[in-house]
BABABA-394105 format. One record per atom (N, C-alpha, C): residue number from 1; residue in three letters; atom name; y, z, x. Coordinates in Angstrom, 3 decimals, decimal comma, padded with zeros to 6 digits, m for minus. Atoms other than C-alpha are relative to their C-alpha. Layout:
<rs>
{NUM 'ALA' 'CA' {Y Z X}}
...
</rs>
This chain:
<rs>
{1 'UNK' 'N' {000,270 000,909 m001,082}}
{1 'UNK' 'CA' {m053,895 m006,356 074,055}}
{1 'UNK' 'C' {001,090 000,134 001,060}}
{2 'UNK' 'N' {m001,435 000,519 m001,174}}
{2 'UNK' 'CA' {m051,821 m006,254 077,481}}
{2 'UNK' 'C' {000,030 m001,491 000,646}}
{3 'UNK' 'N' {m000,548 000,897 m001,105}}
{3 'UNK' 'CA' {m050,485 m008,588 079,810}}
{3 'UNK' 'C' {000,441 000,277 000,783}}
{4 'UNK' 'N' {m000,607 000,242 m001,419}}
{4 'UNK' 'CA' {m049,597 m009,422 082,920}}
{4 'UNK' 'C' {001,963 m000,131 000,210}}
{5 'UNK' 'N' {m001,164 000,408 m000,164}}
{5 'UNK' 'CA' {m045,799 m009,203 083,609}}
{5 'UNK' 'C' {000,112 000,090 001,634}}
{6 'UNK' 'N' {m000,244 000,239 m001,553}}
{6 'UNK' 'CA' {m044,483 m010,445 087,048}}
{6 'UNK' 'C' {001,093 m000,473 m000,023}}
{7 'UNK' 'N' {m001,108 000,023 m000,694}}
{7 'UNK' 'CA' {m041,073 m010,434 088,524}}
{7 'UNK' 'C' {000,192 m000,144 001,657}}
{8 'UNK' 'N' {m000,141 m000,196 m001,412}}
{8 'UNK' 'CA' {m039,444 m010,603 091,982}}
{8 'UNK' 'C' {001,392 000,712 m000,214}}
{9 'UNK' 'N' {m000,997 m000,641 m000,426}}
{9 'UNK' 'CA' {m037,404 m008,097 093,585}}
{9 'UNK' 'C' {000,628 000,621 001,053}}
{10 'UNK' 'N' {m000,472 m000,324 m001,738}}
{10 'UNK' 'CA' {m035,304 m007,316 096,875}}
{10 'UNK' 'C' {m001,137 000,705 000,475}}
{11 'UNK' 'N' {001,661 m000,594 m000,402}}
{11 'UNK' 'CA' {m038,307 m005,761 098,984}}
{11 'UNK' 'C' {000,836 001,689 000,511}}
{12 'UNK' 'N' {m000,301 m001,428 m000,259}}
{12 'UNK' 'CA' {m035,681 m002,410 099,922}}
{12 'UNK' 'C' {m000,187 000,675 m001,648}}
{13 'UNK' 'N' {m000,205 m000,364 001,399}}
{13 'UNK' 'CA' {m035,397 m002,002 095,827}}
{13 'UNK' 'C' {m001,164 000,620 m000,288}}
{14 'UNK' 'N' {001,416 m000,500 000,365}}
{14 'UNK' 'CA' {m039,188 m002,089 095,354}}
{14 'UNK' 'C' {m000,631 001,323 001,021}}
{15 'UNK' 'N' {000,206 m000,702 m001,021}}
{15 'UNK' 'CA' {m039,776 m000,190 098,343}}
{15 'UNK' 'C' {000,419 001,915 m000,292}}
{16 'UNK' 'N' {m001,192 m001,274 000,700}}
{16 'UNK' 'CA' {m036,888 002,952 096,754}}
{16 'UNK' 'C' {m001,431 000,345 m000,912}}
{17 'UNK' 'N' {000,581 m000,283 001,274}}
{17 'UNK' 'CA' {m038,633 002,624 093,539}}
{17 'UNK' 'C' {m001,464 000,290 000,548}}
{18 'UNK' 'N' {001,846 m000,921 m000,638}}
{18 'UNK' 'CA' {m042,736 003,210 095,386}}
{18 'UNK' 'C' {000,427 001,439 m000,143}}
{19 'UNK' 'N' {m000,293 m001,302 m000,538}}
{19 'UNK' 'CA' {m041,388 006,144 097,046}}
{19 'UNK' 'C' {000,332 001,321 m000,972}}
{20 'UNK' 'N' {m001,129 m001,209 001,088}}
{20 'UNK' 'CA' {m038,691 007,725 094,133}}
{20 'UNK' 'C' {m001,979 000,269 m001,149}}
{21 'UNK' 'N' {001,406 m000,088 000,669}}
{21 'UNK' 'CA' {m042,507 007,025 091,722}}
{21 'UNK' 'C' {m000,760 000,690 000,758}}
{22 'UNK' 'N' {001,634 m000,401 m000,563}}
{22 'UNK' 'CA' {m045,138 008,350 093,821}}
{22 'UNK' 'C' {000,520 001,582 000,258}}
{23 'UNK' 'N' {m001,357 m001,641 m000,604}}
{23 'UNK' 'CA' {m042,410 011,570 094,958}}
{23 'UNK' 'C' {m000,012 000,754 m001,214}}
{24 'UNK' 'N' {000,190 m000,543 000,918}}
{24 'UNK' 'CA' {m042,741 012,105 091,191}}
{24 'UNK' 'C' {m001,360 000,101 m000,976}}
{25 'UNK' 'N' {001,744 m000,540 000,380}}
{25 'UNK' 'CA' {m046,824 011,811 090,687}}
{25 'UNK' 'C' {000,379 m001,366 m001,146}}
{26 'UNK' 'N' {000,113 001,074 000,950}}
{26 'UNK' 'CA' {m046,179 008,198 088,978}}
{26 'UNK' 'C' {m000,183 m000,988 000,878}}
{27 'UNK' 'N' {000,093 001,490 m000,905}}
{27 'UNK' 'CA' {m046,900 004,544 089,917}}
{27 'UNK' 'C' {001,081 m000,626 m000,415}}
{28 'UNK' 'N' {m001,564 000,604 000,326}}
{28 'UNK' 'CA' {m043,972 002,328 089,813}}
{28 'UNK' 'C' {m000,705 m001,435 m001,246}}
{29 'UNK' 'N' {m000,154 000,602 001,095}}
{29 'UNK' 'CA' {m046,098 000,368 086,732}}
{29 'UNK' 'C' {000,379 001,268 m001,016}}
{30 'UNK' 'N' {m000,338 m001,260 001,113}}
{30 'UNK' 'CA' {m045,459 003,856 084,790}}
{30 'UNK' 'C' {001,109 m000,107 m000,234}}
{31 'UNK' 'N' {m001,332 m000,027 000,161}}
{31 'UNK' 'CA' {m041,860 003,468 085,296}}
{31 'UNK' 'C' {000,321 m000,809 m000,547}}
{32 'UNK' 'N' {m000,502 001,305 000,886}}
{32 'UNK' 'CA' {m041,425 m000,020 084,107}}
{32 'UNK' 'C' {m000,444 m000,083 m000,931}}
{33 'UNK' 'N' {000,238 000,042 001,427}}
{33 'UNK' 'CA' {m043,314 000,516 081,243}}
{33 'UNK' 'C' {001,102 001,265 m001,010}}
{34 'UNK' 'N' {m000,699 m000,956 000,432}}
{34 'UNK' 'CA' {m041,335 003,479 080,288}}
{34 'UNK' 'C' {000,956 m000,966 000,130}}
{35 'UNK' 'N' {m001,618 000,433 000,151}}
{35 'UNK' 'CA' {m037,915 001,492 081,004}}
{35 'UNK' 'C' {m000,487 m001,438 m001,051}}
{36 'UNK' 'N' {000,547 001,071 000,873}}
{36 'UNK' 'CA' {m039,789 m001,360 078,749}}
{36 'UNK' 'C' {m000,301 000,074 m001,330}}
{37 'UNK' 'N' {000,488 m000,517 001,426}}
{37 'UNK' 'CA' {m041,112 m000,022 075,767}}
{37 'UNK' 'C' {001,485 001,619 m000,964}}
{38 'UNK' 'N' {m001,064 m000,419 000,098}}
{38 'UNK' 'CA' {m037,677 002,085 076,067}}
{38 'UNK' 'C' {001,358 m000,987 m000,550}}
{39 'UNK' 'N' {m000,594 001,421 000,664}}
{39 'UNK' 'CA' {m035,828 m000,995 075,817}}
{39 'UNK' 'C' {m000,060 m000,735 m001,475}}
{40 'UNK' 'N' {000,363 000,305 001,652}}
{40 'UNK' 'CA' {m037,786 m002,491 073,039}}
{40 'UNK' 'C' {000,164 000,748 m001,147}}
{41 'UNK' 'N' {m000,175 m001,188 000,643}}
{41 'UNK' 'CA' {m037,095 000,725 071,260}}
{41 'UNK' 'C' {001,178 000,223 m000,435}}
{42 'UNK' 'N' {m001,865 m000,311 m000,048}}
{42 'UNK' 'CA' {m032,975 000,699 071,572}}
{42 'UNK' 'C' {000,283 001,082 000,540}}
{43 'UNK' 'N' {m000,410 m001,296 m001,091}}
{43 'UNK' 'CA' {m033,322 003,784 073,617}}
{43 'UNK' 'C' {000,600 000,173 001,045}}
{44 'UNK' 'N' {m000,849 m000,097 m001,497}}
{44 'UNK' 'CA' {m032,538 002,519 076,743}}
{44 'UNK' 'C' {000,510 m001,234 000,003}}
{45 'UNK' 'N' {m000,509 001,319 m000,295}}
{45 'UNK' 'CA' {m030,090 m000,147 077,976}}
{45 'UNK' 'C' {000,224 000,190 001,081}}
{46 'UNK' 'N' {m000,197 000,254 m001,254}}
{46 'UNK' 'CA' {m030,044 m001,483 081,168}}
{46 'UNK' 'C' {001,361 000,138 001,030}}
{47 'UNK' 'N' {m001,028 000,209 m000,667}}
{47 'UNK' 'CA' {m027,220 m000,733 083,461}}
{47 'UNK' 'C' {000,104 m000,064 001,990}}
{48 'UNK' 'N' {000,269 m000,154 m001,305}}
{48 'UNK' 'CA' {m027,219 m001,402 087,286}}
{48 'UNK' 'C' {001,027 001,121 000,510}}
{49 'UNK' 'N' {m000,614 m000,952 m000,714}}
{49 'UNK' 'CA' {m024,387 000,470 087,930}}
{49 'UNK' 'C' {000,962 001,018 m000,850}}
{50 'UNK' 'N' {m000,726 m000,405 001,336}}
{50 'UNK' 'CA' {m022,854 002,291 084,933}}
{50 'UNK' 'C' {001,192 000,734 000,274}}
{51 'UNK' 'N' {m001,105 m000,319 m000,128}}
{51 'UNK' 'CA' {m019,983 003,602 086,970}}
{51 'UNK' 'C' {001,140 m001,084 m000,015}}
{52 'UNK' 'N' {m001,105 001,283 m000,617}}
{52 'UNK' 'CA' {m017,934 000,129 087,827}}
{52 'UNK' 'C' {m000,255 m000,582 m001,256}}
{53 'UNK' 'N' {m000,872 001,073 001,001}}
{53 'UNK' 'CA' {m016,123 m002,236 085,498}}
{53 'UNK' 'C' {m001,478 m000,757 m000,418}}
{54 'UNK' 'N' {000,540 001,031 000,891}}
{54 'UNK' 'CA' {m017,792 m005,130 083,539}}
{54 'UNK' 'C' {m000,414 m000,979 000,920}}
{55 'UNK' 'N' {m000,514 000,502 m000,956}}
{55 'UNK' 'CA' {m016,096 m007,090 085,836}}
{55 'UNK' 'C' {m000,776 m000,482 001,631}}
{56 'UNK' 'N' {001,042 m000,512 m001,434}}
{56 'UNK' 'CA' {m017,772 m005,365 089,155}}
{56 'UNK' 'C' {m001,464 m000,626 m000,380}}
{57 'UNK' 'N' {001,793 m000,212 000,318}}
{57 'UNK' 'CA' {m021,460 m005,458 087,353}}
{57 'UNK' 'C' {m000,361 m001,484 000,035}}
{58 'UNK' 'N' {000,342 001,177 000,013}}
{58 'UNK' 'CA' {m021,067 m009,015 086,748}}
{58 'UNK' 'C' {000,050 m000,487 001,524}}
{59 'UNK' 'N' {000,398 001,031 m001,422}}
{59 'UNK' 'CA' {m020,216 m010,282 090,426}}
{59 'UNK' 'C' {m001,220 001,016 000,594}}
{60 'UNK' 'N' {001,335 m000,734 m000,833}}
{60 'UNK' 'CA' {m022,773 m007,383 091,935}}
{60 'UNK' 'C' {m001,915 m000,722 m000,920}}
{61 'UNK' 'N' {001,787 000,602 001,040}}
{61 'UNK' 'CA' {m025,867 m008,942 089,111}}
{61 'UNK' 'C' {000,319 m001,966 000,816}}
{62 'UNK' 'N' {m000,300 001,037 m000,468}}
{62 'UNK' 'CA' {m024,393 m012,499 090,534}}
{62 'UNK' 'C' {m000,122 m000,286 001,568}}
{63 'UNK' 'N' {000,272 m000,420 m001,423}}
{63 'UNK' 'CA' {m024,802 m011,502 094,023}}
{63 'UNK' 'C' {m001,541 000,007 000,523}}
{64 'UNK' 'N' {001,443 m000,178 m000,035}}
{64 'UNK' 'CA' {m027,969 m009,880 094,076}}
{64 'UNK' 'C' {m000,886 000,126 m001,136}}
{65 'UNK' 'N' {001,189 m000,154 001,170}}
{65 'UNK' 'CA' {m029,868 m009,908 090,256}}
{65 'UNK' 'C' {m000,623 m001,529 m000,125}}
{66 'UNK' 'N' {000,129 001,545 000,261}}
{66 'UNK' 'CA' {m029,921 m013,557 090,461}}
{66 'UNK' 'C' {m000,420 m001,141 000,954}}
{67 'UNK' 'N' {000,236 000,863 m000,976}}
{67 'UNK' 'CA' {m030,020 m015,284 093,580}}
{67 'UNK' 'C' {m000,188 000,584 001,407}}
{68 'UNK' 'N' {000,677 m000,486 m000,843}}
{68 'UNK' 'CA' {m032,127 m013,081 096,074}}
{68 'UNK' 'C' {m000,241 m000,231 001,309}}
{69 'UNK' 'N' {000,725 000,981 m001,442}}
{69 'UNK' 'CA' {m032,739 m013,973 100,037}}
{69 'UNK' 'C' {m001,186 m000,414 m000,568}}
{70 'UNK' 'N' {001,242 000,070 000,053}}
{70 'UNK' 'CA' {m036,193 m015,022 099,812}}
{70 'UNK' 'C' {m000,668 000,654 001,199}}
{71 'UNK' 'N' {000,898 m001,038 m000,554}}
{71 'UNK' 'CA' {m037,011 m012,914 102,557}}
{71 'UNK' 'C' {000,283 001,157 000,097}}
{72 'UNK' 'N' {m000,480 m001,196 000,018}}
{72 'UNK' 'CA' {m035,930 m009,759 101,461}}
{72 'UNK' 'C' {m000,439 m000,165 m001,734}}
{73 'UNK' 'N' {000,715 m000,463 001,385}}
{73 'UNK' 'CA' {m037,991 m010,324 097,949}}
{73 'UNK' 'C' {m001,201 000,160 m000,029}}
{74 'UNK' 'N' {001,556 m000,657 000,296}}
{74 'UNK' 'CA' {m040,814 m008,446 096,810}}
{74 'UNK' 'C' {m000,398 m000,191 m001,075}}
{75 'UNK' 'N' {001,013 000,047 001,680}}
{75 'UNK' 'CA' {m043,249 m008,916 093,908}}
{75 'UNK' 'C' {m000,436 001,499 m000,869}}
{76 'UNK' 'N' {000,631 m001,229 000,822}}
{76 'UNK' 'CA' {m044,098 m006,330 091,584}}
{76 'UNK' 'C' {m000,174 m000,486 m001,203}}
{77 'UNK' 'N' {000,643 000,386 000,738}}
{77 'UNK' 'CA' {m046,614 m007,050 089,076}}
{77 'UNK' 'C' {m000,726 001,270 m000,866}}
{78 'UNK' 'N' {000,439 m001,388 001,137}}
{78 'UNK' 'CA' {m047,501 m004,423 086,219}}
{78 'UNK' 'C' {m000,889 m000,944 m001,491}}
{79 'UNK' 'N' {000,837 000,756 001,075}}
{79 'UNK' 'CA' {m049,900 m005,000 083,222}}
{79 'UNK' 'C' {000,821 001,271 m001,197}}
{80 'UNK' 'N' {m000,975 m000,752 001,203}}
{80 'UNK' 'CA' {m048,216 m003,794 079,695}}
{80 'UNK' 'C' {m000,678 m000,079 m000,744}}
</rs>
């Protein structure tokens, strides 16, 4: 059985991610299921920026993972 998953996300982010997907003959739900069922797996772990500190990742996810303009967020809705 799937579902519906729905998030919001900066609208340049979603915008990257169309482009970088479609540039590689995928839809950007192909990708999130892959980084999803990767996840659930222990294969993949999430890192926004895997070069900078702990430190860095936390104020940059505190910045922007968390508290978004609202007009500079986009929806992206994938079925899993």
């Amino acid at each position: 059985m799937n579902t519906l998953f729905s998030f919001k996300i900066d609208k340049k982010i979603k915008e990257k991610v169309q482009k970088k997907a479609k540039s590689r003959g995928l839809a950007v739900s192909d990708v999130l299921k892959m980084a999803m069922y990767g996840y659930a797996e222990g294969v993949f772990e999430p890192a926004l920026f895997p070069n900078v500190s702990n430190r860095e990742q936390r104020d940059i996810e505190a910045r922007y993972g968390r508290k978004p303009s609202k007009k500079a967020v986009g929806t992206i809705s994938f079925t899993v």
